[in-house]
C-alpha positions as CSV (number, residue, x, y, z in Angstrom):
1,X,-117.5,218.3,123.6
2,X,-115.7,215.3,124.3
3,X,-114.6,213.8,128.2
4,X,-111.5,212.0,128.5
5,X,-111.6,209.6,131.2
6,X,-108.9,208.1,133.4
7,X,-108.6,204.9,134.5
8,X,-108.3,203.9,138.0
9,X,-104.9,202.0,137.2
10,X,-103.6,205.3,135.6
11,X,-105.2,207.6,138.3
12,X,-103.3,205.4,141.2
13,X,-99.7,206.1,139.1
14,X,-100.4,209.4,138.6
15,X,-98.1,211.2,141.0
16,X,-97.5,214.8,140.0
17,X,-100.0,218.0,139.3
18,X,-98.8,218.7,136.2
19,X,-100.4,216.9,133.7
20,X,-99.9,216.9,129.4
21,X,-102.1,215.3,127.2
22,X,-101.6,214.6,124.0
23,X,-104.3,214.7,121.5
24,X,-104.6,212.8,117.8
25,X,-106.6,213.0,114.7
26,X,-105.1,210.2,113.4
27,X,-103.6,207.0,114.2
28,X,-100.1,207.7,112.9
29,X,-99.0,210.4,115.4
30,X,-96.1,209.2,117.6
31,X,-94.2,211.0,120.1
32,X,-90.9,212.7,119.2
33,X,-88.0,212.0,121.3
34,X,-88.7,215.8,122.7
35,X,-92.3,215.0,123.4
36,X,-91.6,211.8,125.1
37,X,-88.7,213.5,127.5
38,X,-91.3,215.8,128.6
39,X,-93.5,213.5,129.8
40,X,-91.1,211.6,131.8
41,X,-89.9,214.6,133.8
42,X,-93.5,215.0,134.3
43,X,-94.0,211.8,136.0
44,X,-90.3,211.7,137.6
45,X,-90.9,214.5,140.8
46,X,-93.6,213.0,143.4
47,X,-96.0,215.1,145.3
48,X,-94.4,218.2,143.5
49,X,-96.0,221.1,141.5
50,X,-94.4,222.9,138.8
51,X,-94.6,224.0,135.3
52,X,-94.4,221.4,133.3
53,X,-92.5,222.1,129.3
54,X,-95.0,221.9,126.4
55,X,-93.3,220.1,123.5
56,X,-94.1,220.4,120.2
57,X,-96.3,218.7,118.4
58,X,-96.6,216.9,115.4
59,X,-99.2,218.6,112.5
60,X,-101.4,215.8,112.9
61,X,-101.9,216.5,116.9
62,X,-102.9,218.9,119.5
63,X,-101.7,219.6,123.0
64,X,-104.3,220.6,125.9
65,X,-102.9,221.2,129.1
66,X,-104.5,220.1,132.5
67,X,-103.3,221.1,136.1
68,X,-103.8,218.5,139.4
69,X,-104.6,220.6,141.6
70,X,-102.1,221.0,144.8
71,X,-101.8,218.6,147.2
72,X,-102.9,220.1,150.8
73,X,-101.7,219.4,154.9
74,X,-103.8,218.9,157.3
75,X,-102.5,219.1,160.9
76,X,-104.7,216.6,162.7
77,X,-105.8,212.5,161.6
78,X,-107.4,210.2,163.4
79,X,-105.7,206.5,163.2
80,X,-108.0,203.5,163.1
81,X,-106.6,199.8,163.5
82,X,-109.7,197.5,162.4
83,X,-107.9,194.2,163.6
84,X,-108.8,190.8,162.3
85,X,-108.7,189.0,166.1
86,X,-107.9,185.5,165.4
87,X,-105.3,183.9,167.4
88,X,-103.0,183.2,163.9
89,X,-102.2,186.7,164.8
90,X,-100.7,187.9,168.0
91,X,-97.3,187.8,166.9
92,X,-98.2,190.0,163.6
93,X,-100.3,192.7,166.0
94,X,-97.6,192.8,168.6
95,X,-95.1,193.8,166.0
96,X,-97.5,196.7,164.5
97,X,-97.8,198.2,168.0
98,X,-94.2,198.2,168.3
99,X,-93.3,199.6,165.0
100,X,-95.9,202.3,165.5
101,X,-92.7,205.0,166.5
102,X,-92.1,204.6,162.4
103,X,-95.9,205.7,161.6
104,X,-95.6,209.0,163.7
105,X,-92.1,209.9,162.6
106,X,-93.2,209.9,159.5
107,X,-96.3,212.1,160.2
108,X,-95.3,216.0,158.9
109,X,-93.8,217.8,162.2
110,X,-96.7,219.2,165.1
111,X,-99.5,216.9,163.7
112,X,-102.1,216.2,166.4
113,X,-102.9,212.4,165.8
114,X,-105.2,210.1,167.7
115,X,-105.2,205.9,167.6
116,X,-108.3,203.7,168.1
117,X,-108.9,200.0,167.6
118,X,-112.3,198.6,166.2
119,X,-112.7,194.8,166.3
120,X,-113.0,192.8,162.7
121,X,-116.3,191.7,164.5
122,X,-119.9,190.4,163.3
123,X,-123.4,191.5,164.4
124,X,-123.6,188.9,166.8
125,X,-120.7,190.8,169.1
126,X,-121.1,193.7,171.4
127,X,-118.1,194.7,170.2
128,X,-118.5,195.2,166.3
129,X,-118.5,198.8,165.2
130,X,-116.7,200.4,168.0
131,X,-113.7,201.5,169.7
132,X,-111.9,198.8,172.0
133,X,-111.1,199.1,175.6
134,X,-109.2,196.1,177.0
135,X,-109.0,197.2,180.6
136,X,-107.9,200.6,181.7
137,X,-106.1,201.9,179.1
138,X,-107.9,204.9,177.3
139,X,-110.6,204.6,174.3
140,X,-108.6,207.2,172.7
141,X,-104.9,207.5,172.2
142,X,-104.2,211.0,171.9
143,X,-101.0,212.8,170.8
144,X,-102.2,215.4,173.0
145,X,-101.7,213.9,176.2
146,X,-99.4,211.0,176.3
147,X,-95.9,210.6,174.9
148,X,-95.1,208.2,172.2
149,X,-94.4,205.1,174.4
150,X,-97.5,205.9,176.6
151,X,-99.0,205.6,172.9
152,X,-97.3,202.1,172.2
153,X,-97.6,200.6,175.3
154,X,-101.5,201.4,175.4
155,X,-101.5,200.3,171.5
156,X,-99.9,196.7,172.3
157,X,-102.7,196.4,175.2
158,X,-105.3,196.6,172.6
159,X,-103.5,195.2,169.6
160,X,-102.7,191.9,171.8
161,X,-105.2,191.3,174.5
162,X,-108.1,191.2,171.9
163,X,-111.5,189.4,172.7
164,X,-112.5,187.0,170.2
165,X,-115.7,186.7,167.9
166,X,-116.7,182.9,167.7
167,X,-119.7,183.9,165.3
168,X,-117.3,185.4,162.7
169,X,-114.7,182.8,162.4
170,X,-112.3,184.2,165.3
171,X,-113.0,187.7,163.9
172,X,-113.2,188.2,160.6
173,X,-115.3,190.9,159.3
174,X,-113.5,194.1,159.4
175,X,-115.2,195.5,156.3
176,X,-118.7,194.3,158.4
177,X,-117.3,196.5,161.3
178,X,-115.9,199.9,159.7
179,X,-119.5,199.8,158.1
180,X,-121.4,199.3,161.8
181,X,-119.6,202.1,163.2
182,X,-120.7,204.8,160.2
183,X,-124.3,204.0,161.2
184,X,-126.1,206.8,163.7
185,X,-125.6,205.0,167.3
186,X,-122.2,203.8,166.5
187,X,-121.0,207.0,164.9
188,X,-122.4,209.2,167.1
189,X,-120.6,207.1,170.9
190,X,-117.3,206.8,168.8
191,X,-117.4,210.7,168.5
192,X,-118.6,211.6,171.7
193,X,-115.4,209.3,172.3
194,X,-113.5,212.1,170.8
195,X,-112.5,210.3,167.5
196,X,-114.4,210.8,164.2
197,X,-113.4,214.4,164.6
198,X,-115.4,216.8,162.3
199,X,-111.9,218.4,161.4
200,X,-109.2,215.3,161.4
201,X,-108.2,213.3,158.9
202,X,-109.5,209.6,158.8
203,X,-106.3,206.7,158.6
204,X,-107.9,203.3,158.3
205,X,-105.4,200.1,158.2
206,X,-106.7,196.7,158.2
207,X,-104.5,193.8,160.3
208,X,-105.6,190.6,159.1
209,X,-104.0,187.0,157.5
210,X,-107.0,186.3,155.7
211,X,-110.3,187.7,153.7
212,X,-112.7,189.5,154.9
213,X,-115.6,187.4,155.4
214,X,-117.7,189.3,153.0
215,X,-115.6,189.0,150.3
216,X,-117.2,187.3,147.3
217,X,-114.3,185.3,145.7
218,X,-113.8,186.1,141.9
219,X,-113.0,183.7,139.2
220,X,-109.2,182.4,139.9
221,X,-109.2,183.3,143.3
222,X,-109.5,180.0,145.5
223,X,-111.0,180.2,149.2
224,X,-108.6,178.9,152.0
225,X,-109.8,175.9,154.2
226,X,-113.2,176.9,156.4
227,X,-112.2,174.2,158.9
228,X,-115.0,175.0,161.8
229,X,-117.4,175.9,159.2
230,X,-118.0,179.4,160.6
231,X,-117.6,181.7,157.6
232,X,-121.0,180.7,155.4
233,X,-123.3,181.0,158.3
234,X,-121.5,184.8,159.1
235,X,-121.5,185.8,155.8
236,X,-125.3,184.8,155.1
237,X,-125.9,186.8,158.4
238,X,-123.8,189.7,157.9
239,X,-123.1,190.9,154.6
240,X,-126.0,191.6,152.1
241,X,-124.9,195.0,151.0
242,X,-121.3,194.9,152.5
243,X,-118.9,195.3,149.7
244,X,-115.7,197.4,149.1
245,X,-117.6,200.0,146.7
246,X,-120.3,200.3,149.8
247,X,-118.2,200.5,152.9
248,X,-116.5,203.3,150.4
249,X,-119.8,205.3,149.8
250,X,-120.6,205.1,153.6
251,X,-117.1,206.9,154.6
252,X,-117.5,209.6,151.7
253,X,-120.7,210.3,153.2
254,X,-119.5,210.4,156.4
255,X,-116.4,212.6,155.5
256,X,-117.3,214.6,152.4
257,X,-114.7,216.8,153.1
258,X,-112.0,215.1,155.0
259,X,-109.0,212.9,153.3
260,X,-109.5,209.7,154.3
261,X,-106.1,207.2,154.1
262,X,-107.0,203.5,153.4
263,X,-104.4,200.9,153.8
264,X,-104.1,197.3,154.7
265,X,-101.4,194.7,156.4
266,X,-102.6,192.1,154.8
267,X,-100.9,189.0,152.7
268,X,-101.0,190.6,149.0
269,X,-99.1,187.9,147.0
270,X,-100.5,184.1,146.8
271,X,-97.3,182.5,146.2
272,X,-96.0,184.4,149.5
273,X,-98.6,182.9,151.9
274,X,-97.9,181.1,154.4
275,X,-98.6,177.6,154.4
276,X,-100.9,176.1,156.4
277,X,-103.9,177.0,158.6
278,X,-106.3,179.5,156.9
279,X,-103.8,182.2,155.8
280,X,-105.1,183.9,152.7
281,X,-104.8,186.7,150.6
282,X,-106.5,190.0,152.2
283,X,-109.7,189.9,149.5
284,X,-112.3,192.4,150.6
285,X,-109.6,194.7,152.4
286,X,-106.9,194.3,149.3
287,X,-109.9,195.6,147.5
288,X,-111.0,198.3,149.4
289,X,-107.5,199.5,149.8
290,X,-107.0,199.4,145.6
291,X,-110.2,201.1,145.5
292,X,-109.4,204.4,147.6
293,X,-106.0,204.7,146.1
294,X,-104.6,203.4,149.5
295,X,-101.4,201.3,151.0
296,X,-101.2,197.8,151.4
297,X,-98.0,196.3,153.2
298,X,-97.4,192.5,152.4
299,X,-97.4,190.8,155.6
300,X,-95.4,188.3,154.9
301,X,-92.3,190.2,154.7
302,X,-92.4,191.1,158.9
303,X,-91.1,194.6,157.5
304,X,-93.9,196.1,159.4
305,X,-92.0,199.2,160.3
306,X,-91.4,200.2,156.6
307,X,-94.6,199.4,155.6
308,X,-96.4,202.3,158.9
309,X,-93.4,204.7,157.7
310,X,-95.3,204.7,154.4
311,X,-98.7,204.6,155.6
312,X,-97.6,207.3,157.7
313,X,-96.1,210.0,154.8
314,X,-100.3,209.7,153.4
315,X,-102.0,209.8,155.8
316,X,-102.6,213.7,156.5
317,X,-101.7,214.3,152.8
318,X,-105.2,215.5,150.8
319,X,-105.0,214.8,147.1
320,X,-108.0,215.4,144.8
321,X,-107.0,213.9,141.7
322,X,-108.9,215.1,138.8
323,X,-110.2,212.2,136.4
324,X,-112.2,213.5,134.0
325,X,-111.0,216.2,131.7
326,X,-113.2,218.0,128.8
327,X,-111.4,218.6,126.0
328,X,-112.3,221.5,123.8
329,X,-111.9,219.9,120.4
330,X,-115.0,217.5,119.5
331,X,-113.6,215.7,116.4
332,X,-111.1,213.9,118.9
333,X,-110.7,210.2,118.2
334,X,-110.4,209.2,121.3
335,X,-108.8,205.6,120.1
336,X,-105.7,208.1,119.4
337,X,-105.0,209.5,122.9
């Protein structure tokens, strides 16, 4: 019995249910121009299911067939902004509460959604791992019981009028956060809050100009300025144990059985950012993000309405991609495939 792997590059690309795999014994079998047409209209139709054309083979090779299973609706998500809370950003947040009408048009028609906004904020703060109230404005945005620009204006409140962490750089640990509000006492207020709901789908999108203070920089990647000197002191304190992989084990945990939409507004590109102050690539969220699969919107194109329309079309949209695949034939060299 062999398993046939793939990769987390191809599984990301990988954008249809029907899937044909082509199968060698030996190192000289090459696709005919029939073979290689069929594969291309299998790739060409997003989020669509059909029956994908077998082509022929050639006598050195063997064709298995695998089926994605389909892609399923749910009606209800929650929508979670973890906002990085330095000043650097007003502008940028303003903007994403105003563009907000372009996540929820793009939401599938009747979809009960929910917004809440959890600080990028350390242990130190009161308010790290939960949902933020500025004044009067609900916990809890709900579809339910305001109209879209009750839902913006109250989203703007939060988004803009932010308090700040001192501690964590301005506000910098977002991945630090998301984590503090899995564990019991956070979890458990947040969802006698009404969000977390046992049968919603879970949105996360990270705001921020810069890492995540728990990032551990990787060979190549060079750390903006730490001008107050802030960030080594939080991420002594904060992050043993905080990593992408671990914030991502916490949420499956939390929802086995929920889709769970990660995305970022984040810089993406190094030769886009912004000179000057400590604007950065998003490492730690960019991460996160590529891990689950998710969205990241490069903030330094403004085009922050495009970027929610497209978090929006995912985020109720339940895909449980199949990566491993046993093939029946055990002499398979898998160097051929």
């Amino acid at each position: 019995m062999f398993t046939f792997n793939l990769d987390s590059y191809f599984l990301k690309s990988l954008q249809v249910f029907g899937l044909l795999l082509l199968i060698g014994l030996q190192s000289g079998c090459e696709l005919t121009p029939e073979q290689q047409s069929a594969l291309e209209d299998a790739f060409g139709s997003p989020f669509t299911q059909g029956d994908v054309p077998a082509p022929n083979v050639e006598p050195a090779c063997f064709l298995e067939r695998f089926v994605q299973p389909d892609a399923e609706l749910v009606n209800k998500v929650d929508v979670l902004f973890v906002a990085d809370t330095s000043g650097s950003l007003d502008q940028e947040r303003e903007a994403i509460a105003q563009g907000i009408d372009a996540f929820v048009s793009a939401l599938p028609n009747h979809v009960d959604y929910q917004i809440g906004v959890m600080l990028a904020h350390g242990s130190l703060s009161q308010y790290s791992g939960r949902l933020y109230q500025k004044k009067y404005e609900p916990v809890v945005l709900k579809s339910a019981e305001m109209d879209i620009d009750t839902i913006r204006s109250h989203l703007r409140t939060k988004l803009l009028y932010t308090k700040s962490d001192w501690y964590s750089d301005g506000g910098e640990e977002g991945l630090y956060s998301l984590h503090r509000s899995l564990e019991d006492d956070r979890f458990n207020e947040i969802k006698n809050q009404g969000f977390y709901r046992d049968d919603a789908a879970l949105a996360v999108i990270f705001v921020a100009d810069e890492q995540d203070i728990c990032h551990i920089y990787k060979e190549g990647q060079t750390p903006a300025p730490d001008r107050e000197g802030l960030e080594e002191p939080a991420f002594d304190r904060d992050c043993a144990g905080i990593t992408p992989v671990s914030v991502e084990n916490r949420l499956k945990e939390r929802f086995p059985s929920r889709p769970i939409a990660m995305s970022g507004i984040l810089y993406t590109d190094p030769e886009t950012v912004p000179y000057g102050g400590e604007n950065e690539v998003g490492y730690g969220y960019l991460d996160i993000v590529t891990l689950m699969g998710g969205v990241a919107v490069d903030m330094a194109t403004g085009d922050f309405e495009s970027g929610l329309s497209t978090i929006g079309s995912l985020a109720t949209l339940k895909i449980n991609l199949l990566s491993d695949f046993v093939l029946a034939r055990a002499e398979v060299d898998p160097e051929t495939i």
